[in-house]
C-alpha positions in Angstrom: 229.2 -87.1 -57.7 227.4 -89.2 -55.3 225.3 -86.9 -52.9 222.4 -87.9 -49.9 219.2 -86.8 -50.7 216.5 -86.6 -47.5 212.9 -86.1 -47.3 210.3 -86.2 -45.3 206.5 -87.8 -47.1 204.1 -85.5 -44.8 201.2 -86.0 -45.9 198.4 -86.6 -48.7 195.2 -84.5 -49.2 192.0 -85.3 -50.8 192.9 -88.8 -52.2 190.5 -90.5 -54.5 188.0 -93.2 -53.5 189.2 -96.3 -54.8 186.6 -98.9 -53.6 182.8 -98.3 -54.0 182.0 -98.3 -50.6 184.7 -97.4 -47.4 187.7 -94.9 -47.6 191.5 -96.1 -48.7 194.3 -97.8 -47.1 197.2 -95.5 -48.6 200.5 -95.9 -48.5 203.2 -93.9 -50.0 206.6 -95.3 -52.0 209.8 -93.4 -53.3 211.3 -94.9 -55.9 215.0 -93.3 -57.2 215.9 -94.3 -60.9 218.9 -96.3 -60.0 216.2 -99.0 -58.2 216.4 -97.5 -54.4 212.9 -97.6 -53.0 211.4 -96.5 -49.8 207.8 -97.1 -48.4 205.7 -95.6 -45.8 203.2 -97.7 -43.5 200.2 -97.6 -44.2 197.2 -95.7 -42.9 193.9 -97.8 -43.0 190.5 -95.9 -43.3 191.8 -92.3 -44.7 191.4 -90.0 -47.9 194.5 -87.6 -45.8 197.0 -89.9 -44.8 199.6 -88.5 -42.2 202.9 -89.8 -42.6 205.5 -87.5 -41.2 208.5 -90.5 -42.6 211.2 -89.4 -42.9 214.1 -91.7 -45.6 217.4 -90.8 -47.6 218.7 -92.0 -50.0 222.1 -91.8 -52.3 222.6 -90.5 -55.7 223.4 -87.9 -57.8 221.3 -84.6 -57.9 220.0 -85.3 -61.5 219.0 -88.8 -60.8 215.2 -88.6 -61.6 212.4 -89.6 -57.7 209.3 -91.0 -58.1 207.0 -90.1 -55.4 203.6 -92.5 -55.7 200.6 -92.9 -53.0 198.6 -96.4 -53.6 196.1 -97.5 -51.9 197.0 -101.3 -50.2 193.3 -103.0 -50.8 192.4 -101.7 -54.0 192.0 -103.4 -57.5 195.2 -103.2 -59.2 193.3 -101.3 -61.9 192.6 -98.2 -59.2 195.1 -99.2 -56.6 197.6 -95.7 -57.7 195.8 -92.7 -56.3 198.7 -90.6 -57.8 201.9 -89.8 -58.1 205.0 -87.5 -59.3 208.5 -87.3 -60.6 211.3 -84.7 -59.9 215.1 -84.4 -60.3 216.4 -82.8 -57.0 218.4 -80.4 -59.0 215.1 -79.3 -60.3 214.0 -78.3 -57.5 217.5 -76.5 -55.8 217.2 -74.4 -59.1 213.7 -73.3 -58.1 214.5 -72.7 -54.1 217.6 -70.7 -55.6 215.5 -68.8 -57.8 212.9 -67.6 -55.2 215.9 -67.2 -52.2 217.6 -64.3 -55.4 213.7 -63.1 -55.9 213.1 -62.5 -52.3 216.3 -61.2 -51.7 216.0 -58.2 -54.2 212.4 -57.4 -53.3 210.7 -59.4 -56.4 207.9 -61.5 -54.9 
């Protein structure tokens, strides 16, 4: 079952330096298995980018997003400052779990 996943890319803290000298020009993609991708603008001259963008996107809840923040100028060798991949159902389950936790006074 096809369902609309949204999200909003906030923000990124402490990124690494990717050049020698001067800060990065991040950007941030999300990239769902079935070949939907996304992309922030980028954010010239920053370490914490502030995105606050906001995409959705269809498919099912076990389809598997790739969340990656890559600096624009870089080499290609240390242009990805980092990235992660989740299944939304993974993350349901765990809101689920805390929601039942708080609920009976565990946590």
């Amino acid at each position: 079952e096809l369902v609309t996943v949204a999200m909003t890319v906030w923000r990124a803290d402490d990124l690494p330096r990717t050049r020698w000298m001067g800060k990065s020009d991040p950007y941030c993609t999300i990239e769902e298995q079935g070949g939907q991708k996304h992309k922030t603008h980028i954010i010239t001259g920053t370490q914490a980018p502030r995105w606050g963008t906001r995409f959705s996107m269809e498919g099912t809840v076990y389809d598997t997003l790739t969340v990656r923040v890559t600096d624009k100028h870089a080499s290609v060798e240390t242009a990805d400052l980092g990235s992660v991949s989740f299944r939304p159902i993974d993350m349901l389950k765990r809101v689920h779990a805390e929601t039942v936790a708080r609920e009976h006074g565990a946590g």
